[in-house]
C-alpha positions in Angstrom: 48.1 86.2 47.0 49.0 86.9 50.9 52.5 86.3 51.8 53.3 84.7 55.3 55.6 86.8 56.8 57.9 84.8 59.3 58.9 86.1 62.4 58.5 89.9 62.0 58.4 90.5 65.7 61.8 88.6 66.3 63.3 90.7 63.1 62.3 93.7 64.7 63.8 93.8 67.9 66.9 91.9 66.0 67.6 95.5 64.3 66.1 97.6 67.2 68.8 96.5 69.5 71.7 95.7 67.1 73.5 99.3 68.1 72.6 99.8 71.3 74.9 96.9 72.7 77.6 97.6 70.6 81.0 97.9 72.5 83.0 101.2 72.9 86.2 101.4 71.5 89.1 101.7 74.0 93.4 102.0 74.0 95.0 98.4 74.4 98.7 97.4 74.3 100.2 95.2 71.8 99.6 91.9 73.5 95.3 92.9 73.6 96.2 94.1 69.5 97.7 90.8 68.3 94.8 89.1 69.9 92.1 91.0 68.6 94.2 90.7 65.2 94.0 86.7 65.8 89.6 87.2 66.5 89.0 89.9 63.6 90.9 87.2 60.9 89.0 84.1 63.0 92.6 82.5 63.4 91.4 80.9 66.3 94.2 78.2 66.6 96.7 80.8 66.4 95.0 83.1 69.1 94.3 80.6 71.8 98.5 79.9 71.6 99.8 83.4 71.8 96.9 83.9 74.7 98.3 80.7 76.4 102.4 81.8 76.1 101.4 85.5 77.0 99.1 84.2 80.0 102.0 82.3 81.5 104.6 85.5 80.8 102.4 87.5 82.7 101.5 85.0 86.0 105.6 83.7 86.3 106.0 87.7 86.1 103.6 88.5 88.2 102.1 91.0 86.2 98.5 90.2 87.6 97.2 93.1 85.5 98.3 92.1 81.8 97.6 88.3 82.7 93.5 89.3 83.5 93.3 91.6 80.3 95.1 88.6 78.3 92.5 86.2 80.1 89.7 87.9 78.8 90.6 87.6 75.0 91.6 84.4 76.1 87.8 83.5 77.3 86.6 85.4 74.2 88.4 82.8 72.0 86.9 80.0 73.7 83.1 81.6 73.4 83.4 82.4 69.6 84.3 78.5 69.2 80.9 77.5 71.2 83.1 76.6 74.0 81.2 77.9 77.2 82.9 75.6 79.7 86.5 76.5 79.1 85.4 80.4 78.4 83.9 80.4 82.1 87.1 78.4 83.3 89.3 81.2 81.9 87.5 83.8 83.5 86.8 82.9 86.6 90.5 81.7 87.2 91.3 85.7 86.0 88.7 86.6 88.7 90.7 84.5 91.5 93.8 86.3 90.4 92.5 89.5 90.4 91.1 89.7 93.6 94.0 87.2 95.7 95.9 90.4 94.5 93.3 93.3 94.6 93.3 94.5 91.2 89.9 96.0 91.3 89.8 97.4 87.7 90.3 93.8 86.4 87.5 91.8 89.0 85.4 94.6 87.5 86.1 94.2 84.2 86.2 90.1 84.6 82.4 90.3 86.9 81.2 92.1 83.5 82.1 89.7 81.3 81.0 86.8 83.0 77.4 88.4 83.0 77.5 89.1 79.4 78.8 85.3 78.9 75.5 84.4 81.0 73.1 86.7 78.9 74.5 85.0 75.7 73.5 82.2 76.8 70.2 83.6 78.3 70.6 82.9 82.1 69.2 85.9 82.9 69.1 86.1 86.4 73.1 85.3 86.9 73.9 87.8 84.4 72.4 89.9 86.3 74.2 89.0 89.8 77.4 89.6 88.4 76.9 92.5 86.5 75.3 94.1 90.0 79.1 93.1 91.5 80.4 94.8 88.9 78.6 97.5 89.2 79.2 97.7 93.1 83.0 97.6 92.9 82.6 100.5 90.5 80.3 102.4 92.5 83.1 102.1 95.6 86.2 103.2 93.8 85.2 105.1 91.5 85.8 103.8 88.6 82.4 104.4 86.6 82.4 107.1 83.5 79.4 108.1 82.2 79.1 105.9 79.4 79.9 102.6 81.1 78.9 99.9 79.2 78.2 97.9 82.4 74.2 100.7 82.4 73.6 99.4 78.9 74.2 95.5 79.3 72.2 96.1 82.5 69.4 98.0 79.9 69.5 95.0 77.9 68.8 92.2 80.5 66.0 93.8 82.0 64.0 94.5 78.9 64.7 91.5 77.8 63.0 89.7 81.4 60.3 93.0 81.2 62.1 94.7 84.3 60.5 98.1 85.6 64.4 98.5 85.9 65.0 99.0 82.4 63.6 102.8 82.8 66.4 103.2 85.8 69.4 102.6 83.8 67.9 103.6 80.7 67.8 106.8 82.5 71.5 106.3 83.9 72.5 106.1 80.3 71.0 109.4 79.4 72.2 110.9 81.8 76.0 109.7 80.7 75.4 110.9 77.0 74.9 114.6 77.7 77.1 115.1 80.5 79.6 113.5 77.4 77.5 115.5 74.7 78.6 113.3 72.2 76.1 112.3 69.5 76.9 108.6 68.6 76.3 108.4 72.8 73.1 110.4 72.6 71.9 108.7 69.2 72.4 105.1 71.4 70.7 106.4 74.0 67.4 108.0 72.3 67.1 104.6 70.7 66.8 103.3 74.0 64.0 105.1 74.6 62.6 104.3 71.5 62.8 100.2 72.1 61.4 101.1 75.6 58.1 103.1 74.8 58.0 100.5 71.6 57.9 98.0 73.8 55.4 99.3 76.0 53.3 100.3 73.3 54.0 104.3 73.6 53.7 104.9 70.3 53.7 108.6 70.3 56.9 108.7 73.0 58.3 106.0 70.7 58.2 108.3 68.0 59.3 111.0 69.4 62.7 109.3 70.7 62.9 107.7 67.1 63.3 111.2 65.4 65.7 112.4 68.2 67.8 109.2 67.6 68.0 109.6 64.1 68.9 113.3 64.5 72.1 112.5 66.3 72.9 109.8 64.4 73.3 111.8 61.4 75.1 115.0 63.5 77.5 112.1 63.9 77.0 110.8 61.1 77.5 107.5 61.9 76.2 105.1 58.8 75.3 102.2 61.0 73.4 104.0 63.4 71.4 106.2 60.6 70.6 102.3 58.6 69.4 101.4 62.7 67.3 104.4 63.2 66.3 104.0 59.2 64.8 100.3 60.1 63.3 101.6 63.4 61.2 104.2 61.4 59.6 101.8 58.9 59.2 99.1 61.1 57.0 102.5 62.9 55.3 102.8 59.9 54.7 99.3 59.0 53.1 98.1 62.2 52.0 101.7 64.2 51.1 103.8 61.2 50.1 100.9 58.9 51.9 103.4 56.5 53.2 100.8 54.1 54.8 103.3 51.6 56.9 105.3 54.2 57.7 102.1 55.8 59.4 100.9 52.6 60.8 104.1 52.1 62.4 103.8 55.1 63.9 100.5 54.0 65.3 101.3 50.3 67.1 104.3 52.4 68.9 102.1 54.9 69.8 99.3 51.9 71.6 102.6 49.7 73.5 103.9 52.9 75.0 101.3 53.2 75.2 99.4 49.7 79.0 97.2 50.5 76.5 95.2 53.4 74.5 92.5 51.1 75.0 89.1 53.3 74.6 90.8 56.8 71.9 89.4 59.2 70.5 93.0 59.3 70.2 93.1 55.7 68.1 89.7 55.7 66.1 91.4 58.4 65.0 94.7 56.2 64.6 92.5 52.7 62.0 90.2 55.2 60.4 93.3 56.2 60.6 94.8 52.6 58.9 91.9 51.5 55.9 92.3 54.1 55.5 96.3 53.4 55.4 94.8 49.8 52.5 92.3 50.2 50.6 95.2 52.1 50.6 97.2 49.4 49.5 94.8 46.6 53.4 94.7 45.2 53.9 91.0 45.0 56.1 91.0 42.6 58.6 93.2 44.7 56.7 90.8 47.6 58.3 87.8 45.8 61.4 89.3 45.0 62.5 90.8 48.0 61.4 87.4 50.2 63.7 85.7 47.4 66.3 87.9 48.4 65.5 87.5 52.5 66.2 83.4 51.8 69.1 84.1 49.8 70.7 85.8 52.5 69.7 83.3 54.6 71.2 80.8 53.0 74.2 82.2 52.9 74.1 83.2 56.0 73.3 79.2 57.1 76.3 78.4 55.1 78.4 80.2 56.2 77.1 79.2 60.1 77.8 75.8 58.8 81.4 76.3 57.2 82.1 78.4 60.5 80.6 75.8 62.7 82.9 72.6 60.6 86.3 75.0 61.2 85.3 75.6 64.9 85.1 71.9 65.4 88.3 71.6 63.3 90.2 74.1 65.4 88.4 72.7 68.7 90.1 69.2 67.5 93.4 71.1 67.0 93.5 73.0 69.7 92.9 69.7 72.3 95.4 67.9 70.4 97.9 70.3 70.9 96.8 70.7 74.5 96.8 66.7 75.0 100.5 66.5 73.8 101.4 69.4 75.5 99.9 67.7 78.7 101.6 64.4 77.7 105.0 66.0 77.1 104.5 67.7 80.7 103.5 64.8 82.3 106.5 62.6 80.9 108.6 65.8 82.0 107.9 66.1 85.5 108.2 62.6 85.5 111.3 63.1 84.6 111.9 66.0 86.7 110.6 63.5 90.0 113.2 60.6 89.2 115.9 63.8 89.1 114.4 65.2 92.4 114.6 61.9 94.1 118.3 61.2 93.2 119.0 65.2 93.9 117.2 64.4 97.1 119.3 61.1 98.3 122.2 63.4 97.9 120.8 66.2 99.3 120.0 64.3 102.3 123.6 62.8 102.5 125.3 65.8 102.3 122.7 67.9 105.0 123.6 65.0 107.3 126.8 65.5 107.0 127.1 69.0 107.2 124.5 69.2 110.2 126.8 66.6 111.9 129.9 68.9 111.4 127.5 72.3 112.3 126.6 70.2 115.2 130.3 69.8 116.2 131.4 73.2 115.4 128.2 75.0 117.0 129.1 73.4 120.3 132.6 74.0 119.8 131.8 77.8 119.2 129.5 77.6 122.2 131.6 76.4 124.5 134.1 79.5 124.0 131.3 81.9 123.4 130.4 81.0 126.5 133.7 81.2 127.9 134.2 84.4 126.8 130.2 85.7 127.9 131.7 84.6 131.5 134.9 86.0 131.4 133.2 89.6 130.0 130.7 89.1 132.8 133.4 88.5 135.4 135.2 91.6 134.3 132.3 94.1 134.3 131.4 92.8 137.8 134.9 93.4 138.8 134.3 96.9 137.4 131.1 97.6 139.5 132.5 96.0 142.1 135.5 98.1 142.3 133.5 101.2 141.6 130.8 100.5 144.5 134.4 100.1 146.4 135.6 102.7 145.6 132.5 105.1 145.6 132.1 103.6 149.5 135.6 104.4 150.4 135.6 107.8 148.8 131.9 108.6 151.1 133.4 107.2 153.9 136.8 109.4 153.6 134.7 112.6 152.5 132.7 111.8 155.4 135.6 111.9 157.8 137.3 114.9 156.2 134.0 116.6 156.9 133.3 115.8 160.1 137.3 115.4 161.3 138.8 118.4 159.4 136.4 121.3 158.0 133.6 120.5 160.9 136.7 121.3 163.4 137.6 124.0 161.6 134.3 125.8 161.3 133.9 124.9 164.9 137.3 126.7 166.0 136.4 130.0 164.0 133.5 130.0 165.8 135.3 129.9 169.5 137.5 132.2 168.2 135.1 135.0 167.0 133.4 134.3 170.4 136.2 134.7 172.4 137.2 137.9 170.5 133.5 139.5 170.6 133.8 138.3 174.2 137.1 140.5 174.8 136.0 143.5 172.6 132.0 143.8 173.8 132.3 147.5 172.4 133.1 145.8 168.8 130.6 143.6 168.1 129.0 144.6 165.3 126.6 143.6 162.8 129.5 142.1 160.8 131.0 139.9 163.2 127.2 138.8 163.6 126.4 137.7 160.2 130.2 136.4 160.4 128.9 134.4 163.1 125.6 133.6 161.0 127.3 132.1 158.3 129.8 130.1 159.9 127.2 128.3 162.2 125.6 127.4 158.8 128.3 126.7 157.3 128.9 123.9 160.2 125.6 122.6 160.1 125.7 121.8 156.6 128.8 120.5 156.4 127.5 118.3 159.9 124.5 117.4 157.8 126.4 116.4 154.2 128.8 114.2 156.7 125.2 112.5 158.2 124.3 111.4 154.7 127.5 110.7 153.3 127.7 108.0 156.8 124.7 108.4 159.3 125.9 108.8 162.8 123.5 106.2 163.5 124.8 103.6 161.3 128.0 103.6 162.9 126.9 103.9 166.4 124.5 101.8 167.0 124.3 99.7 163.7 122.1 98.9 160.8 118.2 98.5 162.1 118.5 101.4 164.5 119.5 103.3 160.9 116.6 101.7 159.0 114.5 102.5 161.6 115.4 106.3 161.8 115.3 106.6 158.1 111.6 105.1 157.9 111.1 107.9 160.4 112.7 110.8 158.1 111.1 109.9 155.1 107.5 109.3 156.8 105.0 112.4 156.0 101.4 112.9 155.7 101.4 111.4 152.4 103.5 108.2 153.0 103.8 106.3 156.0 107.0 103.9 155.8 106.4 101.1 158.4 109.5 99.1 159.9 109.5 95.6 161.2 112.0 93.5 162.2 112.4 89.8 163.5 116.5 89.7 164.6 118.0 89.8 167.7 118.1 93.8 168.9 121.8 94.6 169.1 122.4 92.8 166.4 125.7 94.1 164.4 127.0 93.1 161.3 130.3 93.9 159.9 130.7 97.5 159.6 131.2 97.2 155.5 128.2 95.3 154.9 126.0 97.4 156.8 127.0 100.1 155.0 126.2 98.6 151.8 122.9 97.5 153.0 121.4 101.0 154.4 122.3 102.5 151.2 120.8 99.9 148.9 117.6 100.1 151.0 117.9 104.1 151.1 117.9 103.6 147.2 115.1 102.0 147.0 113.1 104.1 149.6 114.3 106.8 147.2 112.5 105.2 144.6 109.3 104.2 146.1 109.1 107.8 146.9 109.5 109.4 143.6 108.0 106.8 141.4 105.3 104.7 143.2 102.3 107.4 144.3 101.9 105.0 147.3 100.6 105.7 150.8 102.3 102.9 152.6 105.3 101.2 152.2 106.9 98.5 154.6 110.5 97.0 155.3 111.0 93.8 157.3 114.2 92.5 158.2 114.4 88.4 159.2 118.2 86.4 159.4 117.8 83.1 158.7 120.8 80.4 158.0 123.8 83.0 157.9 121.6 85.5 155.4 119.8 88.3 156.0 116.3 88.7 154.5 115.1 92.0 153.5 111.4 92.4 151.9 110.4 96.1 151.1 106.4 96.6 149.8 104.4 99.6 148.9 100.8 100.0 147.9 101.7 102.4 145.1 101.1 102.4 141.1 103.2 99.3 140.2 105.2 98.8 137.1 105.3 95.8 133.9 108.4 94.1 135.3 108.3 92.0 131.8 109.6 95.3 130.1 113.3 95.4 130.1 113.5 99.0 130.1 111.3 99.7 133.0 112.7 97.0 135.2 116.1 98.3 135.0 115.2 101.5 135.0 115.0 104.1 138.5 118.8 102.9 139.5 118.0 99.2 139.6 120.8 98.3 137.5 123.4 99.4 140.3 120.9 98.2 143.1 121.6 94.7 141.7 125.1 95.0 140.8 125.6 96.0 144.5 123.6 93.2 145.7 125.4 90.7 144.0 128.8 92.2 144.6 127.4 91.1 148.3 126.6 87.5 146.5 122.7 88.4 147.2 120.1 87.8 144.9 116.6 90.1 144.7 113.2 89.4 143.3 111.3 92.0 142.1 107.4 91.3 141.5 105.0 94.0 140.1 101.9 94.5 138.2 100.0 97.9 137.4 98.1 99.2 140.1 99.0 96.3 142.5 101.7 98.1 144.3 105.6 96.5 144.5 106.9 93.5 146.4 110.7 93.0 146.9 112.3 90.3 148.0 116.3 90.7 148.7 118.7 87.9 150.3 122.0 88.5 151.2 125.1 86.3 152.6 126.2 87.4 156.0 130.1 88.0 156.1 131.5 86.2 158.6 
């Protein structure tokens, strides 16, 4: 009597795998607990509602991190109830979320799961796109420990598509288990090497993995990876060794381990494989027996698929009922909340009318003193600068006179006298009377000089361009050349006040051109035309941004202007860097 044994290759790698994509354990809060609590007990229903209330807590919140985690139990739900569609709706809306706000452990986290959603369904190649992303934004923060889970998942896809890349991160996962040391890690990670080299038909490699996985698994003593390692070894013996005995050795072990599992699909897998070990060895009774027990569990199993399968539609009809009334109810309630807005709105509008009418009104009332009050304050500081450019005028002028009238005379009739006395006493002059001498002949040239530029002799003898022309003369060097033009009438005067204010404002700006411009020419031209006199003063030199406030009132400016339109002038000042300076002054001629 032969047995047919169905499927043996399929049962193996079902048991050769079933630990090696198990998930690691990991600290959640209370919101991740109640759902899990919800999945464990297959309250579905129940599940989907608190993930719904939490996931909206969370977004209006805007705690982006809580509402990804939530979205991933969420997605979880909807893939244990066959529902692909809305389980990849949940989880790439999470994905937007997490990266419009940059929380890179949760696009991580989210790019994972959605390749282990396209594995399950074995789309191979996008599972592995996304689990590469995932991978990548690990790689770049940092956020990879050595037993990622993302290196097994990846192990998984690519033996299942016969990748050389399987070795790669079946190497990357070694390498995690002993830098952790931790033998459930190393037990997982030998067995990889096992289903490898089995794969590949390395038997004795396979073999020699197999022992170090089961070695570990028992340091850890861990009962499901011991039954794994248990089924690994007499599926070795069954089909390598052709050792039928050890190979159902291996099986009765695994089934006493664990004696509570008697319904599992792992348990179906070793009575099927019982059964063949059986056959091979002329034992058809236990043959018969043990392929009785393999349907059983099949059966139940099957049922149990089918019971599952009749509540998942059950809850599926549930949950879109709930979610049909609860779109119904929103939909008649903003409804609602439109007719509201709309007569809000007519209100609204009556009353903004209103009130921009009266801001209207009141705005132009407050304008109109505002701007009475920007004119009076503007008058008033004018008056201010205009009295203090009067009154700093008047004080030069006076000093200037003292100087020249008083202490110059003075100085100048100590010195007669000392003359006239060394003159009279020739046996007394000494060195003292001459460094007497000295020092008041100093003395009277500086004060002479102080009393020139407090009022240039010029100036007052023979008027304003004979003044401009001698100070483009003093200030001329070897390193700038000031150039004078000028286009009115020689002999013109002007009154004696208003010249004054004019050298000195043009002195200013001389003064300026020399210490701030770097230039090697500057020129002054002087036109009258209609009762104003027309002053333009250029240089070559480094320029300046006249748009910046602070530059274009800087270097005295600020009282170059006031004085100017004390005289009711105006000036034009245009600049650019490197481009040299260009201004342009007009001034009313007092009659």
């Amino acid at each position: 009597m032969t047995l047919k044994w169905p499927n043996f290759q399929s049962s193996f790698w079902t048991i050769l795998l079933f630990f090696s994509f198990s998930g690691f354990v990991t600290a959640q809060d209370k919101t991740i607990d109640s759902l899990s609590f919800y999945t464990n007990n297959k309250d579905y229903l129940k599940g989907l509602k608190y993930s719904r209330e939490k996931a909206k807590f969370y977004l209006e919140n805007k705690d982006y991190k809580k509402y990804c985690d939530v979205s991933l139990k969420k997605a979880d739900i909807y893939f244990l109830l066959n529902d692909s569609q809305k389980s990849f709706e949940t989880l790439f809306k999470a994905l937007k979320v997490a990266e419009d706000h940059n929380i890179v452990a949760s696009r991580m986290e989210i790019l994972e799961d959605i390749g282990h959603r396209y594995a399950s369904i074995r789309n191979y190649d996008r599972a592995k796109n996304y689990y590469y992303r995932s991978l990548s934004l690990g790689r770049k923060h940092k956020l990879l420990v050595p037993n990622s889970f993302i290196y097994q998942r990846l192990f998984k896809v690519h033996i299942l598509t016969k990748s050389d890349s399987a070795f790669f991160y079946m190497e990357k996962i070694m390498k995690g288990a002993k830098e952790l040391n931790d033998p459930s890690e190393l037990a997982y990670s030998h067995n990889n090497y096992y289903s490898y080299y089995i794969t590949n038909e390395k038997y004795t490699l396979a073999r020699k993995y197999l022992d170090s996985s089961m070695f570990y698994a028992e340091k850890a003593n861990n009962i499901r990876q011991i039954c794994t390692a248990l089924s690994n070894l007499g599926y070795y013996y069954l089909v390598v060794e052709k050792n039928y005995k050890k190979g159902v050795e291996q099986y009765q072990k695994s089934l006493k381990i664990n004696p509570k599992d008697t319904i599992s699909q792992e348990v179906g897998d070793t009575f099927l494989n019982l059964s063949y070990g059986y056959e091979m060895m002329g034992d058809y009774k236990n043959a018969i027996e043990y392929m009785n027990k393999y349907f059983h569990v099949n059966e139940t199993i099957y049922e149990d698929n089918i019971k599952r399968a009749i509540s998942d539609v059950e809850t599926k009809y549930k949950i879109e009922k709930i979610e049909n009334e609860n779109k119904e109810k929103q939909r008649l309630l903003e409804e609602k909340q439109k007719n509201n807005q709309k007569i809000i709105l007519i209100f609204i509008a009556l009353f903004a009318f209103s009130t921009i009418l009266f801001y209207f009104f009141y705005q132009n009332l407050r304008l109109k003193q505002k701007n009475k009050f920007i004119d009076l304050d503007r008058q008033i500081k004018q008056n201010i600068i205009n009295a203090t450019i009067d009154g700093q005028e008047i004080e030069r002028k006076n000093i200037a006179t003292i100087l020249h009238d008083s202490i110059s005379a003075l100085l100048s009739s100590a010195g007669l006298h000392l003359s006239a006395y060394t003159a009279n006493n020739p046996n007394e002059n000494s060195e003292e009377i001459q460094k007497t001498r000295a020092i008041l002949k100093e003395a009277h040239d500086n004060v002479r000089d102080l009393s020139h530029e407090l009022i240039p002799p010029l100036l007052a003898k023979f008027g304003l361009f004979h003044a401009l022309q001698d100070l483009c003369e003093k200030n001329s060097n070897s390193i700038l050349q000031f150039e004078y033009s000028s286009y009115v009438p020689q002999g013109r005067r002007y009154n004696e006040e208003f010249e004054m204010r004019v050298y000195f404002i043009t002195a200013e700006l001389f003064n300026n051109i020399i210490k701030h411009s770097k230039a090697s020419k500057a020129y002054i031209t002087l036109e009258e035309n209609n009762n104003q006199l027309l002053l333009t003063i250029e240089d070559d030199g480094k320029g300046f941004d006249t748009s910046k406030e602070l530059l274009s009132d800087g270097f005295g400016l600020t009282q170059i202007k006031s004085r100017i339109k004390h005289l009711k002038g105006s000036i034009s000042i245009n600049s650019k860097i490197n481009a040299g300076t260009l201004i342009y002054i007009k001034l009313q001629i007092p009659k």
